[in-house]
VEXLOLO-423932 format. One line per field, with one value per atom (N, C-alpha, C): atom name; z, y, x. Coordinates in Angstrom, 1 decimal. Layout:
N
atomo	c(CA;...)
Z	c(Z;...)
Y	c(Y;...)
X	c(X;...)
***
This chain:
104
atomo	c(N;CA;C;N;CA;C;N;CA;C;N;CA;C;N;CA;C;N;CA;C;N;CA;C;N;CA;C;N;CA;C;N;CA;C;N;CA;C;N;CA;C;N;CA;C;N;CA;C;N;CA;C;N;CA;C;N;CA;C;N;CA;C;N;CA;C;N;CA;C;N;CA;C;N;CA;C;N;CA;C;N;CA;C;N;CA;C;N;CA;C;N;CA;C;N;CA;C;N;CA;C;N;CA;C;N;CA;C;N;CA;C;N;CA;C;N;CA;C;N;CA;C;N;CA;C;N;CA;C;N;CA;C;N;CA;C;N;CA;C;N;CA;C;N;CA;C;N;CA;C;N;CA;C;N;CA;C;N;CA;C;N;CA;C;N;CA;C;N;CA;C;N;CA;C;N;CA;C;N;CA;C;N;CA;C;N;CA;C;N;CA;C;N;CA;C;N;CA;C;N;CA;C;N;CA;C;N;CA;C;N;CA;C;N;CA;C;N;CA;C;N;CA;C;N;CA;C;N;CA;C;N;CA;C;N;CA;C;N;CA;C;N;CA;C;N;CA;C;N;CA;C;N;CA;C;N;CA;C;N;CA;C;N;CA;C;N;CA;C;N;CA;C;N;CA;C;N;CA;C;N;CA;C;N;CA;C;N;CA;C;N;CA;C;N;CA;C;N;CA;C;N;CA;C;N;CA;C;N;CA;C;N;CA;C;N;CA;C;N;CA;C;N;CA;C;N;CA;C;N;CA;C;N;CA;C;N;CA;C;N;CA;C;N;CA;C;N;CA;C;N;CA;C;N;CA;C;N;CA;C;N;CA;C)
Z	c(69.9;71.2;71.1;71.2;71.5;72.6;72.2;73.4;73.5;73.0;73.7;74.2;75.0;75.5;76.0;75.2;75.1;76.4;77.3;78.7;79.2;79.5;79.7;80.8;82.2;83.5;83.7;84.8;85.6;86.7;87.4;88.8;89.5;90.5;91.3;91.5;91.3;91.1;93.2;93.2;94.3;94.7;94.2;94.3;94.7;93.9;94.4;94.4;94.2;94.5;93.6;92.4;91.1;90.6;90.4;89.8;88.0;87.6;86.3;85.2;84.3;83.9;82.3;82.4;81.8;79.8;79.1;77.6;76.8;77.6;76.9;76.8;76.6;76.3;77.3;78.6;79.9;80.7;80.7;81.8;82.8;83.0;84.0;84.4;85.5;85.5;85.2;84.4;84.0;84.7;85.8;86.9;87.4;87.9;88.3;87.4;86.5;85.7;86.3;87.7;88.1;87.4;87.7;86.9;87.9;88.0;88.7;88.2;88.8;87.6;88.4;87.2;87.3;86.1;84.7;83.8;83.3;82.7;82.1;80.8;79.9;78.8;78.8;78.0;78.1;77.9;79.2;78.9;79.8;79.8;80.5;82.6;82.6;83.9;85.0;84.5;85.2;86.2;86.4;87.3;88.5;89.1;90.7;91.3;91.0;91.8;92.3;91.8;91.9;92.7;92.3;93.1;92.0;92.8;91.9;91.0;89.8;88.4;88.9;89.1;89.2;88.1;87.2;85.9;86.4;85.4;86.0;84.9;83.6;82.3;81.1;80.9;79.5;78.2;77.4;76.0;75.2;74.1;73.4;72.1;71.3;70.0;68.6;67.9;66.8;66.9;67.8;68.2;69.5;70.4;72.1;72.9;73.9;74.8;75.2;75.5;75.8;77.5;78.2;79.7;79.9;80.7;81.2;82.3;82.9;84.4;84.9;86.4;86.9;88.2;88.4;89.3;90.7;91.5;92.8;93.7;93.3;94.3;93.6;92.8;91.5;90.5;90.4;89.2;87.9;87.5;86.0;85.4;84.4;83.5;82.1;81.9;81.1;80.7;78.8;78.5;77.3;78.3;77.5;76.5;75.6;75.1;76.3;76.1;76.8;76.2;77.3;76.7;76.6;75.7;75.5;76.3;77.6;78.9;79.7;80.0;80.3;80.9;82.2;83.0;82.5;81.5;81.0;81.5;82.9;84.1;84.7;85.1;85.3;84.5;83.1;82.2;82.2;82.4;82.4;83.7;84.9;86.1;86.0;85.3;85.7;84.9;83.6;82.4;83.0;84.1;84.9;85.5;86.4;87.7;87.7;88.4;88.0;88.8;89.7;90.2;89.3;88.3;87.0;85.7;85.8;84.8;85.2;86.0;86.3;87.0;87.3;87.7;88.8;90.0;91.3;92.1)
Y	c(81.7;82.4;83.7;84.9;86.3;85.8;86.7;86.5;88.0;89.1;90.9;91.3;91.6;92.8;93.9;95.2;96.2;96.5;97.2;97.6;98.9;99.6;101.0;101.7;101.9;101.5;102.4;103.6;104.6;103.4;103.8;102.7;103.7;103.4;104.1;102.6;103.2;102.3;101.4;100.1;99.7;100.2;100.2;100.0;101.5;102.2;104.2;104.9;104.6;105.7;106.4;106.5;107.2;107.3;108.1;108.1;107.6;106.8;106.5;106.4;107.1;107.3;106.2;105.4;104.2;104.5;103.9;104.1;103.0;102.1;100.6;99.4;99.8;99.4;99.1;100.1;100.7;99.3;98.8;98.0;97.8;99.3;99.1;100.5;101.3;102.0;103.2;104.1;104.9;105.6;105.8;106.5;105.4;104.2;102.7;101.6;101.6;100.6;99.1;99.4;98.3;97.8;96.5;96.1;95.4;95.1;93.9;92.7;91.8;90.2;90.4;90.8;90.5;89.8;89.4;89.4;87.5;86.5;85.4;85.9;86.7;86.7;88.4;89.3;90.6;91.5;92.2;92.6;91.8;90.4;89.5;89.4;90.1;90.4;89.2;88.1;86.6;86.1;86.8;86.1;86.3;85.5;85.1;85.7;85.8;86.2;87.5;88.0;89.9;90.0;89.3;89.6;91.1;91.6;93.1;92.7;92.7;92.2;93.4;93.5;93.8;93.7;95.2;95.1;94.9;93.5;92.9;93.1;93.6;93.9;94.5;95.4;96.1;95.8;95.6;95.3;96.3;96.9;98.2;97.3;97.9;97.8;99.0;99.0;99.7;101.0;100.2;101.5;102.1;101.5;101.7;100.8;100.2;99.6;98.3;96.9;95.8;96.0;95.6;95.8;94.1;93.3;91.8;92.1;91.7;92.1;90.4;90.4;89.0;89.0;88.4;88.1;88.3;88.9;88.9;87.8;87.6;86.1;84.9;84.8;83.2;82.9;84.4;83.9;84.0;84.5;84.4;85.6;85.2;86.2;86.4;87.7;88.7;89.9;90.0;91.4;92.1;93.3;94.5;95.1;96.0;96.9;98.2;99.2;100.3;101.3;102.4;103.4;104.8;105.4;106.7;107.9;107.6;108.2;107.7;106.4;105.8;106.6;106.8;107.6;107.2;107.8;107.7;107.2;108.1;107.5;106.3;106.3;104.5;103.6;103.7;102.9;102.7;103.7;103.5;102.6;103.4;102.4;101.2;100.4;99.1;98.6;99.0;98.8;98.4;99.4;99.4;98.8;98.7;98.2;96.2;96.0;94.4;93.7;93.9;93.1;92.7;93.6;93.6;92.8;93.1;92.0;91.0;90.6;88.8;88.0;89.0;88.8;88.2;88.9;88.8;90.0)
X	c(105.8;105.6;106.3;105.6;106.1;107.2;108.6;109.7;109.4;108.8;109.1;107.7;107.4;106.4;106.4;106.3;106.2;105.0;105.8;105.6;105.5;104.9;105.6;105.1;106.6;106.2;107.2;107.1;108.0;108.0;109.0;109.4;110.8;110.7;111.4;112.9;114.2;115.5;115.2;115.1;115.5;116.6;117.9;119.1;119.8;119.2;119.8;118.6;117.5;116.5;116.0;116.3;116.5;114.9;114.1;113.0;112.9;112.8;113.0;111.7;111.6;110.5;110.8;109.7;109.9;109.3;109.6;109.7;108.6;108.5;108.4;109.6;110.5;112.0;112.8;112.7;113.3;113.1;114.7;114.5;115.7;116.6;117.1;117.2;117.9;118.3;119.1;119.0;120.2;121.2;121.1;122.2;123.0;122.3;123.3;123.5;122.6;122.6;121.9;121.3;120.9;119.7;119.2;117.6;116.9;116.1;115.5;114.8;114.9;114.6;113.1;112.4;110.9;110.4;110.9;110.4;111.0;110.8;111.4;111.5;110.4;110.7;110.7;111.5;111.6;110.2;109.5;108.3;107.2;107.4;106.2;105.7;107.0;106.7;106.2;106.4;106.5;107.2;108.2;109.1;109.2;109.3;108.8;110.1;111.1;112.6;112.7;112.7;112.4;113.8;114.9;115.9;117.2;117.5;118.6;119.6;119.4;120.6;121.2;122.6;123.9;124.4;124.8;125.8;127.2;127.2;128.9;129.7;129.3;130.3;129.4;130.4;129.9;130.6;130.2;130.4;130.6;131.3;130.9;130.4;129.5;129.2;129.3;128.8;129.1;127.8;126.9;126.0;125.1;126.5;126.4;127.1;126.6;127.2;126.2;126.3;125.6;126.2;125.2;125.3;124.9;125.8;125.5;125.0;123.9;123.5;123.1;123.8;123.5;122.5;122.0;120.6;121.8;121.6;122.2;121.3;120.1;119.8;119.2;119.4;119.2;120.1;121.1;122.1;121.9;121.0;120.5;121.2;121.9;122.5;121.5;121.6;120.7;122.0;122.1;122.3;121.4;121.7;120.7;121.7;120.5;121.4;121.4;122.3;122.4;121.5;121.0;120.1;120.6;120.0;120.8;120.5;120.2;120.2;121.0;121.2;122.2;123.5;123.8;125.0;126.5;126.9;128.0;129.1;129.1;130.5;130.1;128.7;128.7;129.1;129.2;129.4;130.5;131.3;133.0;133.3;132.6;133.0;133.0;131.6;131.3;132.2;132.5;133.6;135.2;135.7;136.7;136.9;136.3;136.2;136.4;137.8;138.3;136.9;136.3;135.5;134.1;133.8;132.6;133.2;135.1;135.7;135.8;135.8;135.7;134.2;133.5;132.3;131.6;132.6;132.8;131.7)
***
């Protein structure tokens, strides 16, 4: 079974308003980092919850940053890679900020 589907969708951010002009790839926000749980498998656009993934922790890697985002109304934890539009000072924030390190 295909787990990726290549998608390619502008959407406007629920979460700050942000016009985001989508890649295929693009699945969260680059000014907030927020996402929304539409998808079970990345791409398939299945999921019934449509509730706002909240980035609760960033990761650094060797060639960017992994973003953990949790379902604010079912709980499901998902991480992405980060994109290279991606708002730099958000990334520090969520990185900072004790309530995204414990995942409160």
């Amino acid at each position: 079974m295909k787990k990726f589907t290549k998608k390619i969708e502008d959407f406007i951010c629920a979460n700050c308003g942000t016009r985001v002009v989508g890649n295929g790839y693009t699945n969260h926000c680059p000014k907030c980092l927020y996402s929304k749980h539409v998808d079970n498998n990345p791409g398939d656009r299945l999921s019934t919850c449509g509730g706002m993934m909240k980035p609760i922790s960033i990761e650094t890697t060797t060639d960017g940053f992994i973003i953990t985002h949790k379902c604010e109304k079912c709980g499901k934890i998902i991480r992405q890679h980060s994109a290279p539009d991606d708002d730099v000072n958000t990334i520090i924030s969520v990185s900072s900020n004790q309530d995204f390190i414990f995942g409160k």
